[in-house]
C-alpha angles and dihedrals in degrees: 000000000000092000094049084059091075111043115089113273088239094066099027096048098058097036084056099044085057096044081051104049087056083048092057096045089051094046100069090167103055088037084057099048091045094053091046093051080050098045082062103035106045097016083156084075121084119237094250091054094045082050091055090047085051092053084046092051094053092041099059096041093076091045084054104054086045092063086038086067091033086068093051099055111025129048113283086229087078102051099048090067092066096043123081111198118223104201103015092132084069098051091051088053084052100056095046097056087047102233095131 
C-alpha cells in the first residue's frame, strides 16, 4: 500500500476501484451484510440498485486506505486539493463556538 501512495491518483484510483470491485464479488460475507443493511436502510432501492451501491462501495475502500497512507507519507497539501468537505461550515460553527 506504501508504494500505491506514490503513484498519481489518476493511475492509482482507478487501478484500485477495479481491484475493489473483484474484492467485493470474492467476500460474500461482507457483500451480504452490506445488502441486507441496505435492504433495511434505503427499501425504496431496487436490488439491482442496492447491488450497484454495494460495487461502488467496494470500489471506493480501497481508494480510501490509499489516501489514508498517503497521508502518512506525503505532504497533506497535496492531498486537500483533491477533497471536497460536506458539512465544513458546521465544523467552523463549532469551533467558534468552541465546543470541539
Amino acid at each position: 500500500m506504501a508504494g500505491l501512495a506514490y503513484l498519481p491518483p489518476k493511475v492509482r484510483d482507478p487501478l484500485l476501484g477495479r481491484l475493489g470491485k473483484f474484492a467485493g464479488k470474492l467476500a460474500k460475507g461482507a457483500r451480504r451484510r452490506a445488502l441486507i443493511n441496505l435492504y433495511y436502510c434505503l427499501p425504496e432501492l431496487s436490488e439491482a440498485q442496492r447491488a450497484t451501491l454495494v460495487d461502488e462501495m467496494f470500489a471506493t475502500a480501497p481508494q480510501a486506505m490509499a489516501m489514508m497512507t498517503e497521508l502518512v507519507l506525503r505532504d497533506p497539501a497535496r492531498i486537500r486539493e483533491r477533497v471536497e468537505w460536506h458539512g465544513r461550515d458546521i465544523i467552523d460553527q463549532m469551533k467558534a463556538t468552541s465546543k470541539m
